[in-house]
N, C-alpha and C positions, 0 to 999 in steps of 0.2 A: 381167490378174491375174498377178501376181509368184509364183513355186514355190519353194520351198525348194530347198537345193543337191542333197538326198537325193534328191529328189523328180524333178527336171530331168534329174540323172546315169540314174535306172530309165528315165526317158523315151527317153534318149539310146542308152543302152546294148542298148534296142531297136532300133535303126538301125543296131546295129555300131559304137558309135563304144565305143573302149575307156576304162575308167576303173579307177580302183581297185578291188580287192573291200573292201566296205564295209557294215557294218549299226546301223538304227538304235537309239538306245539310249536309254529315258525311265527310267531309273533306274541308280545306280551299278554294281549288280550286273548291270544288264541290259547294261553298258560292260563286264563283266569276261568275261561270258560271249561275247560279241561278238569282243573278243579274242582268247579261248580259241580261239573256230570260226578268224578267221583264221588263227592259228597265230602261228609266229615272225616275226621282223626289228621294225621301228622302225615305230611305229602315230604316226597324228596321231588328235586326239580334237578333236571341229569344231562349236561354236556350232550348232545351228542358228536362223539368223534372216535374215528378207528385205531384208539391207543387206551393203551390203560393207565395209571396215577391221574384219574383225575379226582380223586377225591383229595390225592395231595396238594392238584392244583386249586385247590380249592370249584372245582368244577359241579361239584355235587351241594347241593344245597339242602336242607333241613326248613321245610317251612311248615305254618299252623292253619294261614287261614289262603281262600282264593286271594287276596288281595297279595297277599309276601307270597305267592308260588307267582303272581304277575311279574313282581318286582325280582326276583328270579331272575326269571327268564330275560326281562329288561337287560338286566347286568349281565347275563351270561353271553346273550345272541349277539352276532358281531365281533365277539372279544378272541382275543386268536390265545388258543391254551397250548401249551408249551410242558409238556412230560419227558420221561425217562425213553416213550418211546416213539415224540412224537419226531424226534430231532430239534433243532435251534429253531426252525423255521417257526413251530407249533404248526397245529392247524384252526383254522378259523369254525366258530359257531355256525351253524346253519338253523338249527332244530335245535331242541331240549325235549325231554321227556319227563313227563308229568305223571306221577303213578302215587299211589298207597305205599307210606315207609311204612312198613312191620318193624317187630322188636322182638327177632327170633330167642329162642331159650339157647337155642345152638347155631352154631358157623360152621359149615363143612368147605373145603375145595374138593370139586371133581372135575374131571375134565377126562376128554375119550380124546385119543390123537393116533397118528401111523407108526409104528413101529416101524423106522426103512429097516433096522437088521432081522428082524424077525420078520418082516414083512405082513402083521396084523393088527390089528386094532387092540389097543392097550387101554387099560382103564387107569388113572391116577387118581387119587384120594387122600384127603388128608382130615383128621381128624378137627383143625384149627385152621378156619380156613378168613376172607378179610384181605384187608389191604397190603397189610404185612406180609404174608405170606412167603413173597419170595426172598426178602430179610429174614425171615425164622425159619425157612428150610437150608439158607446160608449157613446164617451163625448155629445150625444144628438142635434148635429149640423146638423145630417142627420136624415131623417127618411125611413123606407123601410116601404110600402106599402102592405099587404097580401089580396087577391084575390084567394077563391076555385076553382078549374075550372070545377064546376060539368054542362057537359052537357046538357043545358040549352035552350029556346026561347030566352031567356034576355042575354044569357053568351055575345054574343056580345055588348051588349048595357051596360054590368056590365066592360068590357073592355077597352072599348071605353070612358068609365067615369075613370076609372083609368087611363088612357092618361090623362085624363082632371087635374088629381092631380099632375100628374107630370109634366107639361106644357107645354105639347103636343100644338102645332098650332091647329084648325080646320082640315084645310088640310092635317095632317098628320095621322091626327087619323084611316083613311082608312088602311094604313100602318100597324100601329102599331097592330091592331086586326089580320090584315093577318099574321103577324109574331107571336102575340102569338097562333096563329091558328097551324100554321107551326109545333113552336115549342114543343106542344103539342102533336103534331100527330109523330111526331119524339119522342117526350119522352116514347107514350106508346108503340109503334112500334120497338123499342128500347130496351125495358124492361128497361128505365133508373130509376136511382134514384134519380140523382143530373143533371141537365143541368144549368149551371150560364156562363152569357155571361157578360164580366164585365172589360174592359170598352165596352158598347153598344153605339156607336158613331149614329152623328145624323150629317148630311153629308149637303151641300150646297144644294143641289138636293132632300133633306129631305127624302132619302135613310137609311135607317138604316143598320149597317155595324158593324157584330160584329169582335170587334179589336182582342179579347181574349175569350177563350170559353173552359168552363172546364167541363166535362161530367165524369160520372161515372154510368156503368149497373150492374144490380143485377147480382151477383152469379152464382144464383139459377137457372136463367133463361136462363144462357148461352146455354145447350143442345139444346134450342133455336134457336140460332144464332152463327155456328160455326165460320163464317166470323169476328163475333167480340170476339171469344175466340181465334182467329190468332194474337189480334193484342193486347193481355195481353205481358208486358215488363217484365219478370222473374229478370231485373237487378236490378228494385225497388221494387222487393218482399221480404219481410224474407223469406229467404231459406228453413229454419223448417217450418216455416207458409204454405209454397207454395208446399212442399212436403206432410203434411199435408192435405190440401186442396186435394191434390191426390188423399189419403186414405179415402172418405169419413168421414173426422173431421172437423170438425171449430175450429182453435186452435189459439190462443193468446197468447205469451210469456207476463209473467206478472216479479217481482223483487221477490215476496214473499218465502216462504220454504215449503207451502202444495200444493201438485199436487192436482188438483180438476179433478174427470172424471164425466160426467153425459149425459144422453138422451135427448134431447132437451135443445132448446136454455133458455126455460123461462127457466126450472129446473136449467139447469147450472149457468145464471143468481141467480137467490133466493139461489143456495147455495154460489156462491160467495159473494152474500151481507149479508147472514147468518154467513159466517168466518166473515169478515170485523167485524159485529157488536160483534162474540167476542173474537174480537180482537187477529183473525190471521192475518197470511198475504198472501195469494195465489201467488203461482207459477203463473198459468196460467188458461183460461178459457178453459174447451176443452167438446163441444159437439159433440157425435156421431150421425151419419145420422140414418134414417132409414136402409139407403142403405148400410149400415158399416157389414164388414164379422167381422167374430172373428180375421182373420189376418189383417184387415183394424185397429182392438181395439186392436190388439198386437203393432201395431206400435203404436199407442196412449199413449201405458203404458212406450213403448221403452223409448221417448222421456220423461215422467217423472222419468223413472229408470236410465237415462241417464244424468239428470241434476243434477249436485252434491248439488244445494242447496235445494234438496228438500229432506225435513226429515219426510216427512207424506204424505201418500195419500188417498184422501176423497172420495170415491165411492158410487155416490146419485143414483139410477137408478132404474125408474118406467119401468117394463116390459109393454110393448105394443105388438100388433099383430103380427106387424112388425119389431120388436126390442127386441128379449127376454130375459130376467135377465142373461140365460145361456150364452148368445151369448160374453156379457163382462165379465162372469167368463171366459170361455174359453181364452178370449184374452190377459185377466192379466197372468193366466197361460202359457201360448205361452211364453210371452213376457219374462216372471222370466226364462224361460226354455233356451230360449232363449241368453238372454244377463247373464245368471249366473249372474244377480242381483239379490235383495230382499229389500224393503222398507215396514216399518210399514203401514200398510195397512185397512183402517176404511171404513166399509161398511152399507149402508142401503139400503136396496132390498125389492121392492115391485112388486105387480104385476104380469106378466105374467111370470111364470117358475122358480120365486123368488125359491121354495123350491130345487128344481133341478140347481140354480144356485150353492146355498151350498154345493149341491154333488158334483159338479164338480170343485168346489173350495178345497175340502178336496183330488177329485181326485186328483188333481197338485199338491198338497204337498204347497199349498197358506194358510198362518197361517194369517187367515184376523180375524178382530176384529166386529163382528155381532152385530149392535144398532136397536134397533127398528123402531126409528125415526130418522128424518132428524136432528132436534138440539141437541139429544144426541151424533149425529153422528159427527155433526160439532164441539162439544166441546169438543168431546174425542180428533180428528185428533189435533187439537189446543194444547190442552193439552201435547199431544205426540211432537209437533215438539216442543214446549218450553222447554220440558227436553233434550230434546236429542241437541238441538240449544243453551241450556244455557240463557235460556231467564227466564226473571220472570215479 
């Protein structure tokens, strides 16, 4: 789950890390009064939305007095911004954020993420940090620095030399180790994924002050931390996606015409890279939980019976202890009972209840197509949606 900037900074500024003072603001006047509290010097007035370039969207604004952070906000709320990562759609203003622009001596990127191969938390760093960024680690003008943060005697002293690469003062370097310390202890405490502070200013007073700060927590881990499953924005979620998520699924809208259903994440993975190579085209990715009822996998199926471009659907599903073969026959049949649809339907069932999935698939009156294996199962579904699509 992605947080707004407002949002990540309150998170952060819990841990000590310093940021601007800042308040949010859902209407013009509520910009002018926001203002007024901080007082004098030079205000930015800040989109908020869960994508980055907005300062190329012109989303970031530069103002002097309460009145131009009003005027801001006027312009900005309402207006739908459109970035590199918003997609076409953009997304629409809700809020701005009203804070103190500083005029740092320095620009750092840092940012703490998972390392899936190494399996620990990595530190990135960059000495030139800003809008640019990922244009100048491109064309090779930048380089970002990567540091494990595996708790350590040395972690500090391996820190403290990563200061030294990005040219950190002496005197600063005390700093700098407390803040990745900080930042750390916040990422796991958190359950984060992504924490990037980017631009990380570097202050007269050799304060470090993150300007921007973009955070993102795992999922999985919410039941965790109800306080930050309060503060999920449903405005920048797909809607199917986020209802979804409800039912215990992990679902994906993809472009393709094969609905793909399967148990776990690798499985659903390998069989979308299994169509891909031949040469389907998937719908969408959609794993089931362990925690998925048959009515959590009825609405799973809804949603592929429901999308008119899907002319096949690919049923991979390894029964486990906790997830039996039966559980998603049951669900497909709900769902056909249900929505009085019916799509070509290609199955491979292994596992736990796999024979008793079949009974219960012939109970519903589910005229599914039985493959033994996964790639005959992939090439039949394939097969199927090219004829019935008109494809060669």
């Amino acid at each position: 789950m992605r947080l707004h900037e407002f949002q990540s900074k309150a998170l952060l500024a819990g841990y000590g890390i310093t940021v601007p003072e800042g308040h949010v603001a859902l209407t013009a006047q509520d910009a002018r009064r926001a203002a007024d509290e901080i007082g004098g010097g030079p205000l930015a007035v800040k989109a908020q939305i869960q994508a980055g370039g907005r300062g190329r969207a012109n989303a970031v604004r530069l103002v002097a007095t309460a009145a131009e952070a009003a005027q801001a906000a006027e312009d900005l709320l309402g207006q739908r911004i459109t970035t590199e990562q918003t997609g076409p759609a953009g997304y629409a203003v809700r809020r701005v954020l009203v804070e103190t622009a500083l005029r740092p001596l320095r620009s750092l990127y840092l940012s703490l993420f998972i390392d899936a191969r190494a399996a620990q938390i990595t530190l990135l760093a960059g000495a030139d940090g800003g809008v640019e960024i990922e244009d100048k680690v491109r064309e090779g003008s930048a380089r970002l620095e990567r540091l494990p943060l595996v708790p350590s005697s040395s972690l500090q002293d391996e820190v403290a030399e990563l200061g030294g690469k990005l040219g950190l003062e002496q005197r600063q370097l005390s700093s700098f180790v407390a803040l990745v310390e900080q930042l750390r202890k916040a990422f796991t405490e958190l359950d984060a994924v992504l924490i990037e502070l980017n631009p990380l200013a570097i202050t007269e007073d050799d304060a470090f002050v993150a300007l921007d700060a973009k955070m993102t927590v795992d999922d999985n881990a919410l039941f965790r931390h109800p306080e930050l499953a309060a503060l999920r924005d449903d405005h920048e979620s797909d809607e199917i996606e986020l209802v979804a998520q409800n039912r215990q699924l992990n679902y994906v809208r993809m472009d393709g015409d094969i609905g793909l259903v399967a148990n776990g994440a690798g499985l659903g993975l390998a069989t979308l890279d299994m169509v891909r190579a031949a040469n389907g085209r998937p719908a969408n990715f959609m794993d089931i939980r362990t925690t998925a009822t048959s009515l959590d996998v009825a609405h799973g199926f809804a949603l592929l019976l429901d999308n008119p471009a899907v002319r096949a659907i690919l049923v991979n599903v390894h029964g486990g202890g906790m997830q039996p073969c039966d559980t998603i026959a049951d669900g497909l049949g709900v769902a056909m009972r249900r929505t009085g649809r019916s799509c070509p339907t290609v199955v491979r069932l292994a596992g736990n209840n796999a024979e008793y999935a079949r009974f219960r698939f012939a109970n519903f009156g589910c005229d599914v197509i039985d493959c033994p294996d996964m790639w005959s199962a992939v090439t039949r579904a394939v097969a199927i949606a090219e004829e019935r699509g008109g494809r060669s």
